[in-house]
C-alpha positions as CSV (number, residue, x, y, z in Angstrom):
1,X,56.5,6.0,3.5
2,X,54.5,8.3,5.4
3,X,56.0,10.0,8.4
4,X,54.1,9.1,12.3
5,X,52.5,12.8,12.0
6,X,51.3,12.9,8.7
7,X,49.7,9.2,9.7
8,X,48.1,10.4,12.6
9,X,46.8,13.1,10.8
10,X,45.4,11.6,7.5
11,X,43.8,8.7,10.4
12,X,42.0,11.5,12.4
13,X,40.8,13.6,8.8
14,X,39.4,9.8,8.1
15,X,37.5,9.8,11.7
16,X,35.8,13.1,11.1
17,X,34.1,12.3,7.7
18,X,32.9,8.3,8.6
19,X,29.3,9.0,9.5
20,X,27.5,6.7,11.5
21,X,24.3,6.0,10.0
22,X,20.8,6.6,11.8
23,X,18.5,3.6,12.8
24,X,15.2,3.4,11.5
25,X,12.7,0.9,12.5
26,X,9.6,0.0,10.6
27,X,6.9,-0.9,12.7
28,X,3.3,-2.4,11.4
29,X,4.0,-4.7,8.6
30,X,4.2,-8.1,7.9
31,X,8.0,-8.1,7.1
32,X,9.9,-8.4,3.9
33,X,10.2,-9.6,1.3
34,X,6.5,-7.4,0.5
35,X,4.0,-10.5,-0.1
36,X,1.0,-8.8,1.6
37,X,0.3,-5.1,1.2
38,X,0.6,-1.7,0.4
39,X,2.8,-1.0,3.5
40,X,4.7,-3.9,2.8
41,X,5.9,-2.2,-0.5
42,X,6.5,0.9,1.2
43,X,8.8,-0.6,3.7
44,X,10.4,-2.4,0.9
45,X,11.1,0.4,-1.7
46,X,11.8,2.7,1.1
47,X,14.6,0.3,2.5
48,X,15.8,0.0,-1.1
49,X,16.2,3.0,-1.8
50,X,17.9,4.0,1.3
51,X,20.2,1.7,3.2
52,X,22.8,3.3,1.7
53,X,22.1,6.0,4.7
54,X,19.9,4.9,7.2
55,X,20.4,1.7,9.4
56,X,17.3,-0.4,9.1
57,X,15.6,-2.8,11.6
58,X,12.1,-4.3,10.2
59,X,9.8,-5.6,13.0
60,X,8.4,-9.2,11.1
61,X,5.1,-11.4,12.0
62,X,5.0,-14.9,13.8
63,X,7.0,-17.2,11.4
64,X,8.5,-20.7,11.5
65,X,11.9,-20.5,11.7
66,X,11.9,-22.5,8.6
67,X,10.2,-20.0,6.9
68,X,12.0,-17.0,8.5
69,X,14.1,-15.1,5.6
70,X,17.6,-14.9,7.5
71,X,18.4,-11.7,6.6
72,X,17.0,-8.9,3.6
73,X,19.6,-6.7,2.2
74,X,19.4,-3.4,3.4
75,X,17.7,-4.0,6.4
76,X,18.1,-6.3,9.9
77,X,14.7,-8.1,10.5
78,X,13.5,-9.0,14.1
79,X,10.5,-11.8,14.4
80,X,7.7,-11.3,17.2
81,X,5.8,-14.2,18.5
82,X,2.5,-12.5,17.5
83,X,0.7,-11.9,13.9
84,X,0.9,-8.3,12.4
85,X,-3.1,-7.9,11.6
86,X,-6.3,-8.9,13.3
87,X,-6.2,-8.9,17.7
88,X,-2.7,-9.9,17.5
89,X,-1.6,-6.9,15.8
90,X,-1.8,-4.3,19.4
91,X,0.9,-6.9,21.2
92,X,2.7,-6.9,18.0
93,X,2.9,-3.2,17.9
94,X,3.5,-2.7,21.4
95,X,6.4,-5.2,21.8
96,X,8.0,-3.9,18.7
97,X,7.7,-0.1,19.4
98,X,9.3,-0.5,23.2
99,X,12.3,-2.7,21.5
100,X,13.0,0.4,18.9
101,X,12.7,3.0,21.6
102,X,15.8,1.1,23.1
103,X,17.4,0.4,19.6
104,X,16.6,3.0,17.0
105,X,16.7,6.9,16.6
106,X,13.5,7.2,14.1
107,X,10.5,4.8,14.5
108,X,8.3,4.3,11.5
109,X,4.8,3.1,12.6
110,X,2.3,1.7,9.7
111,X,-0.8,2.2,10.7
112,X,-0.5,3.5,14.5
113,X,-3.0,0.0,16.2
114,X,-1.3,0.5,19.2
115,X,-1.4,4.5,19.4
116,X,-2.4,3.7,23.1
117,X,1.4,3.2,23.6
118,X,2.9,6.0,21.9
119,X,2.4,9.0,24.4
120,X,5.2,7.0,26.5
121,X,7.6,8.5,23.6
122,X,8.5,11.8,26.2
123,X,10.3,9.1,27.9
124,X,12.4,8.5,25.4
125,X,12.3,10.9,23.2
126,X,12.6,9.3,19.5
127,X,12.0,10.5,16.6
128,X,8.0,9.2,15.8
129,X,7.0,9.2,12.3
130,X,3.0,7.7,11.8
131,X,1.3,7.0,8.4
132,X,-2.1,6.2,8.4
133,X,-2.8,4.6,5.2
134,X,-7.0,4.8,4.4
135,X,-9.3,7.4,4.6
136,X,-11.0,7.2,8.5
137,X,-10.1,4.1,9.3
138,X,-12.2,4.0,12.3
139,X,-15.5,3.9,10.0
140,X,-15.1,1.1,8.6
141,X,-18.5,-0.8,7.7
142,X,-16.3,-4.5,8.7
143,X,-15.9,-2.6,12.3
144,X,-18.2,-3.4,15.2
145,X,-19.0,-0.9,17.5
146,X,-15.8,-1.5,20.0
147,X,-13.5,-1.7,17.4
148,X,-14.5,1.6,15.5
149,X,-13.9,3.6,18.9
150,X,-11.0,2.0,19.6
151,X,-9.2,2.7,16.2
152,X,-10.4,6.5,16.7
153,X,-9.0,6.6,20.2
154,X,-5.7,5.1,18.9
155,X,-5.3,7.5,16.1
156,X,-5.9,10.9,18.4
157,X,-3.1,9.7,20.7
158,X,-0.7,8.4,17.5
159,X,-1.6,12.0,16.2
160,X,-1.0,14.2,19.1
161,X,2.1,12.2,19.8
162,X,4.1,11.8,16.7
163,X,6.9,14.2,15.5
164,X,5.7,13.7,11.9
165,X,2.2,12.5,10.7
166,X,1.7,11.4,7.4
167,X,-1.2,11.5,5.4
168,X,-0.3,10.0,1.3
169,X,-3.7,11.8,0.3
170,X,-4.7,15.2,0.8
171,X,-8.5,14.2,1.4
172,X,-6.5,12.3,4.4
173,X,-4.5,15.2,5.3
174,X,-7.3,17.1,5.5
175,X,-9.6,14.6,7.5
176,X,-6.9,14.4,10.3
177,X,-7.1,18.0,10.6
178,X,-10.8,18.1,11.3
179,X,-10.4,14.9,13.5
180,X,-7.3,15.5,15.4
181,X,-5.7,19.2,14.8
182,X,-3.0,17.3,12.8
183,X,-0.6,19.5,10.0
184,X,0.3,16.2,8.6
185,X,2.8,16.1,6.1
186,X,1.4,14.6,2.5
187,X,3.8,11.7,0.7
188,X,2.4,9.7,-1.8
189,X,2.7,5.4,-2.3
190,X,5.0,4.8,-5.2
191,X,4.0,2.5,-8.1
192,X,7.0,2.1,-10.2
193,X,7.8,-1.3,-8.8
194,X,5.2,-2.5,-11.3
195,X,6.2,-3.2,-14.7
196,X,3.7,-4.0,-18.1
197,X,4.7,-7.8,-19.4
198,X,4.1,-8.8,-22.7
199,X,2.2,-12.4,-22.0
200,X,4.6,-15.5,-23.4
201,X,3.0,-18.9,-24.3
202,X,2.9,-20.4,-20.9
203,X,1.0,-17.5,-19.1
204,X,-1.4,-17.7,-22.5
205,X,-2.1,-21.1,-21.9
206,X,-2.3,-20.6,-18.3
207,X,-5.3,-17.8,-19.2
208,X,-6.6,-18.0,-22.1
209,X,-8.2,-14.7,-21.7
210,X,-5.2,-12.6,-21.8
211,X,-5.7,-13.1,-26.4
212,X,-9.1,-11.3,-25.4
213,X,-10.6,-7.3,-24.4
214,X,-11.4,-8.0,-20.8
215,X,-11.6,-5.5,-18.2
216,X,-9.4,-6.0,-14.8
217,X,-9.8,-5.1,-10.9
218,X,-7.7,-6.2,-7.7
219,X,-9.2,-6.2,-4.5
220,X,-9.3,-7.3,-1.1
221,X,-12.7,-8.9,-0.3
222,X,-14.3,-6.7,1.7
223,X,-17.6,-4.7,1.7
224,X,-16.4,-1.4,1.5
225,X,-14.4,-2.1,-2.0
226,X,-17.4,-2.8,-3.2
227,X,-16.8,-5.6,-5.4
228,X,-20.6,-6.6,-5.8
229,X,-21.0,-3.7,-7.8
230,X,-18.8,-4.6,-10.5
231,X,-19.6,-8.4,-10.5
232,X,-23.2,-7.2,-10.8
233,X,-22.8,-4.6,-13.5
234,X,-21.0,-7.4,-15.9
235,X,-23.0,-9.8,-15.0
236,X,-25.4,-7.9,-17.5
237,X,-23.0,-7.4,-20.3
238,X,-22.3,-10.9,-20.9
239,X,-20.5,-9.6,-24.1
240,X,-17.7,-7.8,-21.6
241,X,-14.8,-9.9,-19.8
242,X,-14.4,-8.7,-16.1
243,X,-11.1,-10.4,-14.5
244,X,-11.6,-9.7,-10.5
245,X,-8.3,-11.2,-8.3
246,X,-9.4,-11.1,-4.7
247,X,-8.8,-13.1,-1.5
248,X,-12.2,-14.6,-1.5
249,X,-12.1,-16.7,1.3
250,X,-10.6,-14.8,4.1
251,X,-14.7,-13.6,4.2
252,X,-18.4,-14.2,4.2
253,X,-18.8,-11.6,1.9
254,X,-16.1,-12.9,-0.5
255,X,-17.1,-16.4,-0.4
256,X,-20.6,-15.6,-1.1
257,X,-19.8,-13.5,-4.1
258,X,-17.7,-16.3,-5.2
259,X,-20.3,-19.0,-5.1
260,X,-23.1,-16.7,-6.8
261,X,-21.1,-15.4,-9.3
262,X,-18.0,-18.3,-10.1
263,X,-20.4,-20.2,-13.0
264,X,-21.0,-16.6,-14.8
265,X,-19.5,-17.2,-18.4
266,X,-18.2,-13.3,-18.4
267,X,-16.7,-13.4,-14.9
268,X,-13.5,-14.7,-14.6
269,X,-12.7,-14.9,-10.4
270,X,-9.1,-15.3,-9.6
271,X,-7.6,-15.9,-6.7
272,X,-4.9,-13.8,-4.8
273,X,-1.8,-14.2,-7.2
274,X,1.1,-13.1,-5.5
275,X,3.6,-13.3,-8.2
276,X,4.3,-10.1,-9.4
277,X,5.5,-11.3,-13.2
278,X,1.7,-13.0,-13.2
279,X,-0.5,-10.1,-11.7
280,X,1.5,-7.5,-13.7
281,X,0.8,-9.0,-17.4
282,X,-2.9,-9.6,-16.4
283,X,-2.7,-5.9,-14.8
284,X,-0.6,-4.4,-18.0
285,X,-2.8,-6.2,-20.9
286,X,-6.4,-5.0,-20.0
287,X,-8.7,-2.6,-21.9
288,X,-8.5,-0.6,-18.4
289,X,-8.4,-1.0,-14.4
290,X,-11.2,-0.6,-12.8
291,X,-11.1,0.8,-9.3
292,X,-13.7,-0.1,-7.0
293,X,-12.4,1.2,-3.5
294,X,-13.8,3.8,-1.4
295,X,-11.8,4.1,2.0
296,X,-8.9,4.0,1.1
297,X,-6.3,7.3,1.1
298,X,-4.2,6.7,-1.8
299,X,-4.8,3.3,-2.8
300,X,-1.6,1.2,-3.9
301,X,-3.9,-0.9,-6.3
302,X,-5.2,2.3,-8.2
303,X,-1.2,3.8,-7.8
304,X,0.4,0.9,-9.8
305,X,-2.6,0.9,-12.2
306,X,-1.4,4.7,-13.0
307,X,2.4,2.9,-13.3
308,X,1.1,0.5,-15.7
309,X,-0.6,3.3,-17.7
310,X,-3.9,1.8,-18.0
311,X,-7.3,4.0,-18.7
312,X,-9.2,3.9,-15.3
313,X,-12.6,3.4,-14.2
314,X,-13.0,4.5,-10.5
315,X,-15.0,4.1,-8.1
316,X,-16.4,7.8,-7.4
317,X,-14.9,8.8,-4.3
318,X,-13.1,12.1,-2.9
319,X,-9.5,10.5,-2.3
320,X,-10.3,8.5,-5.8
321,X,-10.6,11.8,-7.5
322,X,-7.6,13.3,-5.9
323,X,-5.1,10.3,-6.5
324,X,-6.1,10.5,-10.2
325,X,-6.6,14.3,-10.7
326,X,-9.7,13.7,-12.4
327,X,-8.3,11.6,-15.5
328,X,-10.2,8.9,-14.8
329,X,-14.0,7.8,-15.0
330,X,-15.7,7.9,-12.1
331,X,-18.6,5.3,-11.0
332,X,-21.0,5.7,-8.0
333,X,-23.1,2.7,-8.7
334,X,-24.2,-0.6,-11.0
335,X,-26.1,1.4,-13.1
336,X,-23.3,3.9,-13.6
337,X,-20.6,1.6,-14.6
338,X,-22.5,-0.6,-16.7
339,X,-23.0,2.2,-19.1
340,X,-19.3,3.5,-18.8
341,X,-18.5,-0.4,-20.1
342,X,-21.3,-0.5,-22.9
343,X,-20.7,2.5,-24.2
344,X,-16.9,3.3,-23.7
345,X,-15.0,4.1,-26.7
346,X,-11.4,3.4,-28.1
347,X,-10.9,7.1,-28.4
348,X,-12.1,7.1,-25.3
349,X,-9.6,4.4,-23.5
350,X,-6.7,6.3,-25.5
351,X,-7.7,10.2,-24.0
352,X,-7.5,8.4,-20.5
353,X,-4.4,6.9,-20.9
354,X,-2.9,10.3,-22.2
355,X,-4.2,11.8,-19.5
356,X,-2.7,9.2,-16.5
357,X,0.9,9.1,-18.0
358,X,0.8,12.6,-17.0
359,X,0.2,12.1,-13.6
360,X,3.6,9.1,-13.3
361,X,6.4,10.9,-11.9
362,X,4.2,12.1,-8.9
363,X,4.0,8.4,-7.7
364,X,7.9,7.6,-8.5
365,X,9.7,5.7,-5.5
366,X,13.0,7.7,-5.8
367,X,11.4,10.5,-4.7
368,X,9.1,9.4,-2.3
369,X,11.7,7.8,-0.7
370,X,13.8,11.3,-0.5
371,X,10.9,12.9,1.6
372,X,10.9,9.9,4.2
373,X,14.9,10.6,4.5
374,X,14.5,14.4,5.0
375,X,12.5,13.3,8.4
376,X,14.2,10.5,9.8
C-alpha cells in the first residue's frame, strides 16, 4: 500500500490534469433531435462530434411537456415558452441569450434575430460566435418593408458585436464585408449525415416511382426558391418525372402551386418527409438533384445532394456556383432548364457526378466540427 505522501501526491498530479470542460450554448434553433432545418443539423453534428470536450446547453422551442425529449446525449436542453421562427423568435432569442450570458462561456447564435441584444455582451464579456446562414437575409422577396430593415439593423449590431462571425459561403463572407466591415471566418454545412439507400419492397410500393428515371428537388415553399420554375419546365416534358418534396401549405405560394400543378401526370408533389431513411432513398436513387435556390449561402439541401453524389442541376446563382465549384449545371430560367432535361445525356449525368465526388471531403462534419472547437 501506498505511503500518506505518495497518496497525496498521485491525488494532486490527478487534480492538475482533470480539465473542466467549457460551456457552449446554441442559440436559434428549434432543438434536437434536428426535425426542422439546416441549423438544426448543425447543432446536432456539432454536439456529436464534440461533447467529448465542450459542455453543451441547447436553447429548445415551446413544447408540451409530453413532447419534450428529456434529455439528448451530449448536450443539456432548456425549453422557452416562445416558438424559435416567425414574431416569436426575437423573445426566444433574447430570453435565451441573457440565460447563457449567466451560464455559458461561448454562445453560439443561429441566425442573430435578436442582434438588438447582443451589444449588451461588454457587460459580460462571452465569447460570441454568429452564423448567418443565407445570402442577405434582409432582401428577402417574403419580407415586407419593416421586416427587411429590421433584419439589416439586427445583422450590423450582431456583426460589430460578435468575437467571431461566420459566413459558410465565401459569396456570404464577402457580402458582410461590403455590408458591415466584417472579416468573417468561412466554415462550411456538413452533409455526411446523409446516406444513399438502396429502396426495399415496402418503400417500392410506397412509390412506385422510385423503379423509374425521375428527377428530384427539396425545398421550402417559398418564392425565392423558385419552385415554379421547375414545376413549369416539366410540366412541358411530360415524358420526364420531376419528384418536388416541399411544405406546401405553410404558404399561398405553395398551396397554389399545389392545386395547379397536383393532377399533372409527370409531377409527382410530395409532402415534407421528415424521415431521413425515406428522403434519403428518394434523394440517393434519382437521375440528378436539381437545385432551385437562390438566397441561400451554402445551402444544406444542395450540401447533402453533393454527400449523396448525385449529378446537379442548379439554380444559376453566385453562392450556387461557389458551393459546387462549378461541377454542376447551372439554370437561370424555364427555358433554361427545360433544355438541360431534354437534352441531357448519360455521359453527361456520369462527368457531373465525377466531378462532385471531388468536391466531398470539403463538406465532411468531422472537420467542420474541429473549426467550431478552435473558437469556442
Amino acid at each position: 500500500m501506498e505511503n500518506s505522501p505518495q497518496r497525496i501526491h498521485r491525488q494532486l498530479l490527478s487534480r492538475l490534469y482533470v480539465v473542466k470542460k467549457k460551456k457552449v450554448a446554441i442559440i436559434g434553433i428549434n432543438g434536437l433531435p434536428a426535425r426542422y432545418g439546416g441549423f438544426e443539423t448543425l447543432a446536432e453534428n456539432i454536439v456529436k462530434e464534440l461533447s467529448n470536450a465542450f459542455d453543451f446547453t441547447v436553447y429548445c422551442r415551446k413544447t408540451p411537456k409530453s413532447q419534450r425529449e428529456k434529455s439528448y446525449p451530449g448536450a443539456k436542453l432548456v425549453y422557452l415558452p416562445f416558438l424559435a421562427n416567425g414574431w416569436q423568435s426575437i423573445f426566444f432569442d433574447s430570453i435565451a441569450t441573457l440565460h447563457a450570458w449567466l451560464r455559458a462561456d461561448t454562445l453560439l447564435i443561429l441566425g442573430p434575430v435578436a442582434g438588438f441584444i447582443l451589444p449588451l455582451n461588454f457587460i459580460f464579456r462571452k465569447k460570441l460566435i454568429v452564423n448567418y446562414g443565407g445570402l442577405n437575409e434582409w432582401e428577402r422577396e417574403k419580407l415586407n418593408v419593416f421586416e427587411k430593415k429590421y433584419l439589416f439593423i439586427n445583422f450590423k449590431l450582431a456583426c460589430n458585436a460578435a468575437t467571431y462571425n461566420i459566413a459558410d459561403n465565401t459569396i456570404l463572407k464577402e457580402s458582410l464585408q461590403k455590408y458591415f466591415k466584417s472579416d468573417a471566418r468561412v466554415i462550411r454545412y456538413g452533409g455526411d449525415h446523409t446516406k444513399p439507400v438502396i429502396p426495399c419492397e415496402s418503400l417500392l410500393n410506397k412509390y412506385s416511382f422510385l423503379s423509374k428515371p425521375y428527377y428530384v428537388s427539396v425545398s421550402r415553399a417559398q418564392l425565392d426558391n423558385n419552385l415554379h420554375l421547375l414545376l413549369e419546365a416539366f410540366s412541358q416534358l411530360p415524358d420526364k418525372i420531376l419528384v418536388l418534396v416541399s411544405n406546401w401549405s405553410v404558404s399561398e405560394y405553395g398551396n397554389k402551386l399545389y392545386e395547379k400543378y397536383k393532377d399533372t401526370e409527370n409531377l409527382i408533389l410530395l409532402k415534407a418527409i421528415y424521415d431521413a431513411e425515406e428522403l434519403n432513398c428518394i434523394r440517393s436513387n434519382a437521375i440528378a438533384y436539381i437545385h432551385s435556390h437562390s438566397r441561400c449561402g451554402t445551402a444544406p439541401s444542395l450540401v447533402e445532394a453533393i454527400c449523396l453524389n448525385l449529378a446537379i442541376i442548379s439554380f444559376d446563382v453566385p453562392t450556387n456556383r461557389e458551393t459546387t465549384k462549378e461541377k454542376a449545371i447551372f439554370f437561370k430560367n424555364t427555358e433554361d432548364l427545360k433544355e438541360i432535361a431534354e437534352n441531357i445525356t448519360d455521359e453527361k449525368l456520369i462527368a457531373l457526378k465525377s466531378g462532385i465526388s471531388q468536391l466531398k471531403d470539403e463538406y465532411l462534419w468531422r472537420n467542420i466540427a474541429k473549426q467550431y472547437a478552435d473558437l469556442f
